[in-house]
ROGUVO-963540 format. One line per 3 residues: their letters; for each residue y, z negated, x of C-alpha. Coordinates in nm, 4 decimals. Layout:
A	Y,Z,X | ...
//
This chain:
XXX	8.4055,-11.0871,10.3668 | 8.0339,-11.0259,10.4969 | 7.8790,-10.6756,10.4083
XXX	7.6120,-10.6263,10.1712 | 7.3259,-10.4088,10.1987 | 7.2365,-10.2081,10.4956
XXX	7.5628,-10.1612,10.7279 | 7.6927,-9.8635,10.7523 | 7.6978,-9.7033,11.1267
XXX	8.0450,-9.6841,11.1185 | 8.0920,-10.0382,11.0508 | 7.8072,-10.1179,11.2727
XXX	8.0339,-9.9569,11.5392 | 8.2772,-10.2156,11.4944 | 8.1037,-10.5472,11.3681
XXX	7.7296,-10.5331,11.4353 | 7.7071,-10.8728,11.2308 | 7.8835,-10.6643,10.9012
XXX	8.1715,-10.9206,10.9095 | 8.4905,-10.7711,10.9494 | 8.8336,-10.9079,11.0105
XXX	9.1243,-10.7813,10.8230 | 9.2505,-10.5656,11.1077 | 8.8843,-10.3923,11.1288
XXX	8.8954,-10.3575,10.7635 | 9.2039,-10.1607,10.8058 | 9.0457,-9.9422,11.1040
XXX	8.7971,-9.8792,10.8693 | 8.9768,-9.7839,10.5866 | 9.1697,-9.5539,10.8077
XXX	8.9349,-9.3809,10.9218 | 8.7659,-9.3008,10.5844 | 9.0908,-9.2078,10.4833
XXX	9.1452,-8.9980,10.7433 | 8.8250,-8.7863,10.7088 | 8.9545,-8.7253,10.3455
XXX	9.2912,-8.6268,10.4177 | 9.4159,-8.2665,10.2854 | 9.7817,-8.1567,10.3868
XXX	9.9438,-8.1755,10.0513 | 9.7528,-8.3615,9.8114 | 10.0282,-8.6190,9.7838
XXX	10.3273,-8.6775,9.5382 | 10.6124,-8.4039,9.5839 | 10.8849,-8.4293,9.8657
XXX	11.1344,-8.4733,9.5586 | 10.9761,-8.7670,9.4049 | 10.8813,-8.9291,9.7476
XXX	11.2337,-8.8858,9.8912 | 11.4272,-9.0948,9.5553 | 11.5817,-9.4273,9.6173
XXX	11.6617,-9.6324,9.3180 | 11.7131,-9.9719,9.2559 | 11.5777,-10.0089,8.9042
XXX	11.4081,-10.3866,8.9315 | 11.6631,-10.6679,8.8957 | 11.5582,-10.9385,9.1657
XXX	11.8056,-11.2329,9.2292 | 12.0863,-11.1469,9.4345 | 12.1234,-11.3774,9.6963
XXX	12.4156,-11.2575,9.8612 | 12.6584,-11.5417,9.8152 | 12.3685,-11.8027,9.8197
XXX	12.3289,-11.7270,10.2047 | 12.6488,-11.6122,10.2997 | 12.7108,-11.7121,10.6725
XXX	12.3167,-11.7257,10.7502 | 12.1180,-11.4243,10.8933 | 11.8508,-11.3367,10.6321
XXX	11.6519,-11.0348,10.5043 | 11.4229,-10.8854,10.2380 | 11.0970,-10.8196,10.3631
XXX	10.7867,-10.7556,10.1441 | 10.7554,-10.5319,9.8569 | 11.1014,-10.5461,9.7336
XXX	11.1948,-10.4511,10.0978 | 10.9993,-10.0924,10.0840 | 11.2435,-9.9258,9.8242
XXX	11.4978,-9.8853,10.0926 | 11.2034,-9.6914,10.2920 | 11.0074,-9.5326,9.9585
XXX	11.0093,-9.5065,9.6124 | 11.0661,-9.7963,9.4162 | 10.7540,-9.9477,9.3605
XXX	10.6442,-10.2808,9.0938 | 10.5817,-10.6026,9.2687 | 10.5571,-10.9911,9.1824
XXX	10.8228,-11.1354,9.3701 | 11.1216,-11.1379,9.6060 | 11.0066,-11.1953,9.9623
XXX	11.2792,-11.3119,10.1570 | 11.3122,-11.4054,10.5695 | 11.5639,-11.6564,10.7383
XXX	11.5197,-11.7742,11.0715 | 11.3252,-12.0809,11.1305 | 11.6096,-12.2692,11.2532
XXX	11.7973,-12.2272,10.9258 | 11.5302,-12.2646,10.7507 | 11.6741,-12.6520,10.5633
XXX	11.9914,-12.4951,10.5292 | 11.8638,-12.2106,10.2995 | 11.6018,-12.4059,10.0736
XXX	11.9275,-12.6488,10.0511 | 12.1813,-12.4307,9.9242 | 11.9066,-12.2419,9.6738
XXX	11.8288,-12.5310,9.5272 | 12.1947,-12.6504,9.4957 | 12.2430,-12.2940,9.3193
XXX	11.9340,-12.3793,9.0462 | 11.6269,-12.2531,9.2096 | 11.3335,-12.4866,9.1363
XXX	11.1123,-12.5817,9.4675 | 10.7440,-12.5364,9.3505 | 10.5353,-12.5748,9.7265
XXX	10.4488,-12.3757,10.0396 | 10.3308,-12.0894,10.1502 | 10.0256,-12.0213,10.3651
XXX	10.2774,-11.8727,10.5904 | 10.5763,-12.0945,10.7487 | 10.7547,-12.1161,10.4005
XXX	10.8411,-12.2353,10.0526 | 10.7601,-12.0784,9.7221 | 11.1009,-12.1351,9.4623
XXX	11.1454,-12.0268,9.0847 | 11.5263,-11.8793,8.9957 | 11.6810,-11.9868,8.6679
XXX	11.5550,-11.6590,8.5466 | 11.1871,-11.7558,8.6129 | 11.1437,-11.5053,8.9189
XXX	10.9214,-11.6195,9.1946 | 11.1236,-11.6314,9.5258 | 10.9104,-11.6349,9.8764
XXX	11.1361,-11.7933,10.1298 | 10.9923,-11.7208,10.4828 | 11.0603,-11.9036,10.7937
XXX	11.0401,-11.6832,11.0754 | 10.9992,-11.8430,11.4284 | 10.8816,-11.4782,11.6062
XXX	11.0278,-11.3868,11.9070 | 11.1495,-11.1044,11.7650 | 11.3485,-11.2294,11.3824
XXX	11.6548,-11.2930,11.5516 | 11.6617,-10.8925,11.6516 | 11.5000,-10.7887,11.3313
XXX	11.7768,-10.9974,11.1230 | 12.0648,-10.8756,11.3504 | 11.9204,-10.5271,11.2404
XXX	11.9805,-10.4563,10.8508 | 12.0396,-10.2454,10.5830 | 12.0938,-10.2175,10.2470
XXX	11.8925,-10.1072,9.9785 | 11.9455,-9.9066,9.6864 | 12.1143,-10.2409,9.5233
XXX	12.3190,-10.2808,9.8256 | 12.0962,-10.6239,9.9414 | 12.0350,-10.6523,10.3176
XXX	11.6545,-10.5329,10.4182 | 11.5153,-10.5595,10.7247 | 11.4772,-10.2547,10.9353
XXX	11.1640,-10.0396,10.9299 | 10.9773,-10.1427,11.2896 | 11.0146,-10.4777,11.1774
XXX	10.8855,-10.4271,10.8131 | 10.6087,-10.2209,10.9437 | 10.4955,-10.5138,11.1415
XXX	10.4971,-10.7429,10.9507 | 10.2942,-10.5164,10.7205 | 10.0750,-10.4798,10.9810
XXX	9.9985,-10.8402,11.0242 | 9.9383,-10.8650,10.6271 | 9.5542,-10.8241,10.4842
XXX	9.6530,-10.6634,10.1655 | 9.5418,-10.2877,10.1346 | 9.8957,-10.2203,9.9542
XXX	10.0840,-10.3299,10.2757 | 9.8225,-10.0359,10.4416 | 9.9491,-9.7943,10.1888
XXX	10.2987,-9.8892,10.2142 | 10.3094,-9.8628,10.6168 | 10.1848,-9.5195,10.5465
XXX	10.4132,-9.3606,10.3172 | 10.7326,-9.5091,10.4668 | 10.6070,-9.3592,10.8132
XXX	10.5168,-9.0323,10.6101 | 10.9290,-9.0323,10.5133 | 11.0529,-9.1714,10.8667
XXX	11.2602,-8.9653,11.1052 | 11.1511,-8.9079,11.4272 | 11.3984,-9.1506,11.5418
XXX	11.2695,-9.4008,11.3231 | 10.9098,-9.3485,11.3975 | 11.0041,-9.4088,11.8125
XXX	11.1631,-9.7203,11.7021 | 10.8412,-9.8335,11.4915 | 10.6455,-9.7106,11.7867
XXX	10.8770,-9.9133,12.0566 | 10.8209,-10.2662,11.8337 | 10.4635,-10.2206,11.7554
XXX	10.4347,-10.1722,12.1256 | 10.6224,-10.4633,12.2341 | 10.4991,-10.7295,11.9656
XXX	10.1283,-10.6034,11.8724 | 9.9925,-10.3558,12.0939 | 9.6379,-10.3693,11.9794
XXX	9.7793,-10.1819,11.6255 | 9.9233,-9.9048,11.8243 | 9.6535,-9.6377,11.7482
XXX	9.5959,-9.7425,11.3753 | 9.9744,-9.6848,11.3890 | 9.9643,-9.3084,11.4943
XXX	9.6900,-9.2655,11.2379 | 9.9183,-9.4531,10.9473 | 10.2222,-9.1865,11.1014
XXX	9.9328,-8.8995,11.0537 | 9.7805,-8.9549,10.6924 | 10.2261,-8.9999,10.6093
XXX	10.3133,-8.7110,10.7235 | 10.0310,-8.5148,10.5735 | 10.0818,-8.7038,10.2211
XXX	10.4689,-8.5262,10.2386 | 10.3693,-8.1856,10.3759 | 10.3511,-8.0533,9.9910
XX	10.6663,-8.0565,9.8802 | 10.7864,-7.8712,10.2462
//
């Protein structure tokens, strides 16, 4: 989305024509947060570190028994975060299966109602819940769907480095918040893995990484 008005230096700095793409608008962003930033001004370690499971989405367990598949997207953060609201169930099987698993949702009731701007279908559950099947042809799903775990509801989630980037690739600001607090909460362990992906797979978001991992960790350091 152009600029308005006079453009800013700092945005100068990055798009002399005050056109940004989403990945500048995040550097941006960043940044501003960053100058902000105050080591505990965030929610308490106790309230950041609860897992619950308090949002019934469609359990799709049996459904896709036999075929590698993941939650990804909103739903996907409350294995990383607190539980947060969101619209729909975001859900990733491998591009190769990806007839199989609109086949055997629809066989179990769920209504086909088009595609997605990404490789995908949108379908409705009996219950009226908006279900975002995503067909992942990356080099890297069939490592990120070997790589699981569950949730607070016990459904399979991908694991963080692979969450984080797809987050990464999104334009939302709520997927820039979300990166941000689950890195806040990551072990060290986790945070090389996250490192060692974004690395590999989209090394031009390595430094807005380390600045995500910086504004996380300073968002937890109250409750400490």
């Amino acid at each position: 989305m152009p600029v308005t008005g006079p453009i800013p230096p700092s945005i100068a700095a990055i798009a002399p024509d005050g056109k940004l793409t989403p990945r500048e608008r995040r550097r941006l962003k960043l940044e501003m947060v960053r100058r902000r930033s105050r080591p505990g001004t965030g929610s308490s370690l106790g309230l950041l570190r609860q897992r619950t499971a308090m949002i019934n989405w469609p359990d799709l367990r049996e459904i896709l028994r036999g075929l590698p598949w993941a939650i990804v997207g909103g739903v996907a953060t409350r294995a990383y975060m607190p539980e947060r609201m969101t619209q729909d169930l975001d859900v990733l099987v491998h591009a190769n299966d990806s007839h199989e698993a609109v086949r055997r949702m629809e066989a179990a009731g769920y209504r086909f109602e088009g595609p997605l701007t990404f490789p995908g279908v949108i379908l409705r559950s009996p219950e009226g819940i908006e279900v975002d099947l995503l067909f992942g042809g990356f080099p890297w799903v069939h490592d990120a769907l070997g790589a699981t775990r569950p949730d607070p509801a016990g459904y399979p989630v991908v694991a963080l480095p692979y969450l984080v980037l797809l987050k990464m690739w999104a334009t939302r600001d709520q997927d820039w918040t979300d990166i941000t607090r689950m890195l806040g909460l990551a072990s060290e362990e986790d945070l090389e893995a996250v490192r060692g992906v974004i690395a590999n797979f989209s090394p031009e978001d390595s430094d807005d990484l380390e600045t995500m991992i910086f504004l996380g960790k300073q968002e937890i350091s109250e409750g400490k």
